[in-house]
C-alpha positions in Angstrom: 0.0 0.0 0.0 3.0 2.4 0.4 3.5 2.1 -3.2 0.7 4.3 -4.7 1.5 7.8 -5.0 -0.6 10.5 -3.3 -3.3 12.1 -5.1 -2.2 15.6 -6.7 -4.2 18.7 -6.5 -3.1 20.1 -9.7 -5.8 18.2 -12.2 -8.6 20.6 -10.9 -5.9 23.6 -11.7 -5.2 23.0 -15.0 -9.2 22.8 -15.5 -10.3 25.9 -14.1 -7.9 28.5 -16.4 -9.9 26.5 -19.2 -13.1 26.5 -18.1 -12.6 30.3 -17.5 -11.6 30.6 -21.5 -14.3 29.1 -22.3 -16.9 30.9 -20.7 -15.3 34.1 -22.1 -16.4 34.1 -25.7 -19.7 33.2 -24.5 -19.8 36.6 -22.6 -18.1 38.7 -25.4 -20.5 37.2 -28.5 -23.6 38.7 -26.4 -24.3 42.3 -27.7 -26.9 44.9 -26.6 -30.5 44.8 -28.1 -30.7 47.8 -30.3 -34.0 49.5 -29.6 -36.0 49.6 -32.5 -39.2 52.4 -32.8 -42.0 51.3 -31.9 -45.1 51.0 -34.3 -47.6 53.9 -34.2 -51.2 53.4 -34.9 -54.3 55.4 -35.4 -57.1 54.1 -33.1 -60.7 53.4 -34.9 -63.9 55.0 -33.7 -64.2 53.3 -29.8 -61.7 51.2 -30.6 -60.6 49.2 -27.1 -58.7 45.9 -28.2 -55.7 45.8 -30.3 -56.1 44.5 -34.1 -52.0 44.0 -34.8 -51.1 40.5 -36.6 -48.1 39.0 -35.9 -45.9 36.9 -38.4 -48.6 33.9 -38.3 -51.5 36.2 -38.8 -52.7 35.9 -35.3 -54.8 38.7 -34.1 -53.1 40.0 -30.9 -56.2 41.4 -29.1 -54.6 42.9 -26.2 -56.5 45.9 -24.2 -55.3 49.0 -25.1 -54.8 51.1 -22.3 -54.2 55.1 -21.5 -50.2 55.3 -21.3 -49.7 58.6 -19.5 -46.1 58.4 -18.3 -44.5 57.1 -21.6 -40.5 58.2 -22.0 -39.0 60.9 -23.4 -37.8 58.6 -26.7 -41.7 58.3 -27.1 -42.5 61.9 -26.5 -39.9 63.0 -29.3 -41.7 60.9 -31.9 -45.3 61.9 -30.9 -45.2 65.2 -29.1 -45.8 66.7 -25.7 -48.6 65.9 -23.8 -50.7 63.6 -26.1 -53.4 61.1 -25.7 -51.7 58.3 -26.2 -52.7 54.2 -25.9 -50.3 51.0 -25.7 -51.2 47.3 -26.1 -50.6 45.4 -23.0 -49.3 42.6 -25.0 -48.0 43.8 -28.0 -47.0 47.5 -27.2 -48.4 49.0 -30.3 -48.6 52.7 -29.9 -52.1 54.0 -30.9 -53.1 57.8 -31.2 -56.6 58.7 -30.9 -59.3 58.8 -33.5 -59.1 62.5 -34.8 -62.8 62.2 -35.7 -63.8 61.6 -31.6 -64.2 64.0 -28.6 -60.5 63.6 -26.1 -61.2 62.1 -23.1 -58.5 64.5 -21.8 -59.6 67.8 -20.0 -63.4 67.4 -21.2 -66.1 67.9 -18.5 -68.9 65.0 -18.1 -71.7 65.7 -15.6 
């Protein structure tokens, strides 16, 4: 039994500097999503569900809600202070229909 050698630490060394170059390309191939604009819509008359088709022709039907705290990119491409609706799924941007009364600043008794 005195004849076997003791085990060595160095074969989980000599693993670890490779493992560590290999998990480098991995982190260097991953680049930053460019931000692409987002696709602006005019709403119908009452218009409350979202009627954008994706690749498959799917209706996406999501609610379209009142976006009142939108960022300044958005603001830039649609102006200061404007009505403005988002798909909760999707995140179409719609304006409103030009033809209908604002629900902004209007009096209802």
């Amino acid at each position: 039994m005195a004849d076997t050698p003791p085990a060595t630490p160095a074969a989980p060394e000599a693993s670890a500097p490779g493992a560590a170059a290999a998990a480098a390309p991995v982190a260097a191939t991953a680049a930053p999503a460019v931000a692409t604009p987002p696709k602006i819509k005019v709403r119908k008359h009452k218009q409350r569900s979202c009627d954008e088709k994706d690749a498959k022709g799917k209706l996406c039907a999501g609610h379209l809600k009142r976006w009142y705290d939108y960022p300044k990119e958005i603001e830039a491409l649609i102006g200061p202070n404007v009505e403005i609706y988002r798909c909760e799924f999707c995140k179409t941007l719609y304006r409103p229909d030009p033809m209908q009364m604002p629900n902004s600043y209007t009096l209802r008794y």
